[in-house]
C-alpha positions as CSV (number, residue, x, y, z in Angstrom):
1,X,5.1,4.9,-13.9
2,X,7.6,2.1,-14.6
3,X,7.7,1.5,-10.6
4,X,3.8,1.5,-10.0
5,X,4.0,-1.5,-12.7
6,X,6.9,-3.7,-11.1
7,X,5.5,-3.3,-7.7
8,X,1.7,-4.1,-8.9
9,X,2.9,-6.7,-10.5
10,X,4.9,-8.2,-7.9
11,X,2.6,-7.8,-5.4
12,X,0.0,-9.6,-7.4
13,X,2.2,-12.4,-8.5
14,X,2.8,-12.8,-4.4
15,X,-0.7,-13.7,-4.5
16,X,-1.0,-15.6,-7.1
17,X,1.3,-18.0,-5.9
18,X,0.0,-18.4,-1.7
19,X,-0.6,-21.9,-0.8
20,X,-4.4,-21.6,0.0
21,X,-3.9,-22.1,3.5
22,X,-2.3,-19.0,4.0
23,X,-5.8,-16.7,2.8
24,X,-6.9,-17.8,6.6
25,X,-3.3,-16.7,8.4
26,X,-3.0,-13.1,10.1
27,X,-2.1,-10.1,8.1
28,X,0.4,-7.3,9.0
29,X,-3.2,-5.2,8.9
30,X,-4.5,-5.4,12.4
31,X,-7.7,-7.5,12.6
32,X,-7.0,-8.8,9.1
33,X,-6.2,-12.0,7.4
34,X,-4.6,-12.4,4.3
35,X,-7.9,-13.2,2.5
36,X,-9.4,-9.7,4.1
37,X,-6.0,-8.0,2.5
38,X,-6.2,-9.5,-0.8
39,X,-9.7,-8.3,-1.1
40,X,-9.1,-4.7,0.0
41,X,-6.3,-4.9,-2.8
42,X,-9.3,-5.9,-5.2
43,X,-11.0,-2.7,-3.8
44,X,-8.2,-0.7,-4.7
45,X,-7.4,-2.2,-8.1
46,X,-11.1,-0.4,-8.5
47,X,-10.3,2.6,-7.1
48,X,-7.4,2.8,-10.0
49,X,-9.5,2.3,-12.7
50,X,-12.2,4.7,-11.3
51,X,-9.5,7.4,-11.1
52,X,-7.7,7.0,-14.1
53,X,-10.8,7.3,-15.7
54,X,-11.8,10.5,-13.2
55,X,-9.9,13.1,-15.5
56,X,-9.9,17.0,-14.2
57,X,-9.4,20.1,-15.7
58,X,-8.3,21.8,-12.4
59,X,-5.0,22.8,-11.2
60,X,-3.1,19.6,-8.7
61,X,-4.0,20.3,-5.6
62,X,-1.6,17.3,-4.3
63,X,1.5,15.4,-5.3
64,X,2.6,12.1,-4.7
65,X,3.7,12.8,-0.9
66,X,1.1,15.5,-0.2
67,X,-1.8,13.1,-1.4
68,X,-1.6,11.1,2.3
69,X,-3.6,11.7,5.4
70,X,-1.5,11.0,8.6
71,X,-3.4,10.1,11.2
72,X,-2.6,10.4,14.3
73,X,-3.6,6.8,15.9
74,X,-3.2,3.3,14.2
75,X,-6.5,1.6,13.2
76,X,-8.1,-1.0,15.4
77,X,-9.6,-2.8,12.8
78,X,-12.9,-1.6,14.1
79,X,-13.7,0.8,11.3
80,X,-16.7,0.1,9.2
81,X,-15.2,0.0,6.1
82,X,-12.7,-2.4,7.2
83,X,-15.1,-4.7,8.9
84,X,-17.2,-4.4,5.4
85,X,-14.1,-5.5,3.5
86,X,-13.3,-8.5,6.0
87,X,-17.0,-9.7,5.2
88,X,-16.5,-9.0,1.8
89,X,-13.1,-11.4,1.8
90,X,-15.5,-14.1,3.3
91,X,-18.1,-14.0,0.7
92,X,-15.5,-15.6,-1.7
93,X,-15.4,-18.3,0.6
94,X,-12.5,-20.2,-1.8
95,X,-9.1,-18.4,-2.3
96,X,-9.3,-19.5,-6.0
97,X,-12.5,-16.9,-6.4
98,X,-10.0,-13.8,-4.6
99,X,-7.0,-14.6,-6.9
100,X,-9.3,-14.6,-10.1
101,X,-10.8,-10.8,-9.6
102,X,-7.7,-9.6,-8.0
103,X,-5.8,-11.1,-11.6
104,X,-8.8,-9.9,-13.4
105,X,-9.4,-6.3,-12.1
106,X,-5.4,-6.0,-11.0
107,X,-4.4,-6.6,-14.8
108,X,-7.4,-4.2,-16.0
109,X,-5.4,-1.5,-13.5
110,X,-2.2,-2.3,-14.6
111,X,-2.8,-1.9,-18.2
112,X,-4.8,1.3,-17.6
113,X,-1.7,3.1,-15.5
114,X,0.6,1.8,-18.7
115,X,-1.8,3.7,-21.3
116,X,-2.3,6.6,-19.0
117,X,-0.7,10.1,-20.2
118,X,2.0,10.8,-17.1
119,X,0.6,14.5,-17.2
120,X,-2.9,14.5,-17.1
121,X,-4.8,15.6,-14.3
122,X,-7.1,13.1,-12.4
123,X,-9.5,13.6,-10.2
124,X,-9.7,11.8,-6.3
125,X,-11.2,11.7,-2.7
126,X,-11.8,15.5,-3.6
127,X,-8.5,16.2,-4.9
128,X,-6.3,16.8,-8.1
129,X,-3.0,14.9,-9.3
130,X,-1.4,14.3,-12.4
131,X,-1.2,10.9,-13.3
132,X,2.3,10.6,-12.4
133,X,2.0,11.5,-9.1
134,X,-1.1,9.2,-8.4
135,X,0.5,6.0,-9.5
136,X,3.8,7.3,-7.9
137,X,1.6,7.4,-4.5
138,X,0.2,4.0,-4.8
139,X,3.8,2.4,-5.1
140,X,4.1,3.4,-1.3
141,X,0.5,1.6,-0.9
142,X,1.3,-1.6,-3.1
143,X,4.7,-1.8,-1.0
144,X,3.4,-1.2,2.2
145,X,0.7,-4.0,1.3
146,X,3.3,-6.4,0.0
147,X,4.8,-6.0,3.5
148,X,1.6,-6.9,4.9
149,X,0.7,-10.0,2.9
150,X,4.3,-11.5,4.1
151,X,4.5,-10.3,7.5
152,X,3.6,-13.5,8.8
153,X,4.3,-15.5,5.4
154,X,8.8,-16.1,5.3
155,X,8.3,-18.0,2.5
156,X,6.2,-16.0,0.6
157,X,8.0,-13.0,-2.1
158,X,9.1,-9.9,-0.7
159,X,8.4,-6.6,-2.4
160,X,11.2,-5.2,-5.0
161,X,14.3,-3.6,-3.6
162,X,13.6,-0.3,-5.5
163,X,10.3,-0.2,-4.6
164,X,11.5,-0.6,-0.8
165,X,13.9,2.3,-1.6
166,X,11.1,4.9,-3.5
167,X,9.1,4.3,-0.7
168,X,11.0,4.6,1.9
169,X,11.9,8.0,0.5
170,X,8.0,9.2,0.2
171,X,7.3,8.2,3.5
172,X,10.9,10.3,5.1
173,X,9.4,13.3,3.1
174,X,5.7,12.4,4.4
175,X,7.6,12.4,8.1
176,X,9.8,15.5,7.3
177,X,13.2,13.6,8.6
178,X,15.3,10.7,7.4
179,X,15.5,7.6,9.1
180,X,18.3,6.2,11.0
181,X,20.9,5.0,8.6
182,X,21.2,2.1,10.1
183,X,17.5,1.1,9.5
184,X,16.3,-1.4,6.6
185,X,14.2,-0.1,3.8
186,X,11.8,-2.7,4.8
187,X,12.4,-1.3,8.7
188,X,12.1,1.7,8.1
189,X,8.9,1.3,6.7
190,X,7.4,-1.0,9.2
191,X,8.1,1.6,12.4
192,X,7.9,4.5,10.2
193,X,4.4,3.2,9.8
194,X,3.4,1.8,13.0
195,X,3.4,-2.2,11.4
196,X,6.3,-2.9,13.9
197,X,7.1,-2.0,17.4
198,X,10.6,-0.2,17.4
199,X,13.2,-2.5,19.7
200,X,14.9,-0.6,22.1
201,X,18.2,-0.3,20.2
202,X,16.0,1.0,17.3
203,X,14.0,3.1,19.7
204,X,17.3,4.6,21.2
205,X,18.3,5.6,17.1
206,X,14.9,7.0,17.1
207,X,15.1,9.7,19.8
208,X,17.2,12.0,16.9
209,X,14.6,11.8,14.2
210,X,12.1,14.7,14.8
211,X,9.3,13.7,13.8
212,X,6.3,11.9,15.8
213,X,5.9,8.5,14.9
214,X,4.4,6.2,13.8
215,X,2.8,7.7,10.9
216,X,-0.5,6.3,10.0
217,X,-1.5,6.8,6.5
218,X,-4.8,6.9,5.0
């Protein structure tokens, strides 16, 4: 729970402080810019409150690894959700408007996972977790976000070490197989997921990991 929070937070104070220039730069999300990213992240701010407030009498059917869908190709950006978002983003037309409801909606979010009950059972995308579990999912989305909002941003914040760490572990579990050890949290996560091209040394420490890669997760 305390996790969800520090990552949230830092991802949203990441945000917060991006020169308005960089809303128009590329994303690590193919076919997105930052502005389209920041306003998916509004979208799931939403989802969060929805579900938190979603509660379920029913046994978890899902856990915080279990509750991802691996694809098996990356996205294009083609998808019609994704091109709704990116004309979505471009409604705001000023970065000001974007950093206002993701501040607004991401703080309603944040204080909702804080007074959530860790053991209650919510209800989402046809599925049941306890609380727990769901925010302890959406730390592997808010880092793997945080890591797109940068990827083309050296200056901007990075995401926090441990939340590197916890979700680097989720996404080994998701995979079945540990990593090389020689692999970054933060490179791990980028091939692991497909949001970096493996070099060959890399792919050469790949070839013992049994697992087929990348892993894209939805």
């Amino acid at each position: 729970m305390l996790l969800f929070s520090r990552s949230w937070t830092a991802l949203r104070t990441a945000v917060a402080e991006l020169p308005d220039a960089d809303f128009a730069r590329p994303s690590g999300c193919t076919g997105w810019l930052v502005r389209d990213l920041v306003c998916h992240l509004v979208i799931d701010a939403q989802d969060v409150l929805i579900t938190l407030a979603t509660p379920s009498d029913g046994e978890p059917t899902r856990d915080a690894v279990t509750y991802w869908e691996v694809a098996g190709t990356p996205p294009t950006g083609d998808d019609p959700l994704d091109a709704l978002t990116v004309r979505l983003a471009a409604a705001y037309q000023e970065p000001w408007l974007l950093r206002f409801h993701l501040d607004d909606v991401g703080s309603a979010a944040g204080r909702a996972a804080e007074l959530a009950d860790p053991a209650c059972r919510v209800s989402t995308r046809d599925q049941v977790l306890t609380v727990r579990d769901y925010l302890s999912a959406y730390v592997l989305e808010w880092t793997l976000h945080h890591l797109d909002l940068v990827a083309r941003l050296p200056d901007a914040a990075q995401p926090p070490a441990e939340g590197l760490a916890r979700s680097r572990e989720m996404l080994e579990k998701i995979a079945g197989t540990a990593f090389p050890a020689s692999f970054s949290d933060t490179d791990a996560l980028l091939v692991g997921t497909g949001r970096r091209a493996p070099t060959d040394e890399e792919r050469a420490r790949l070839a013992a990991v049994d697992a087929v890669l990348p892993l894209v997760l939805g």
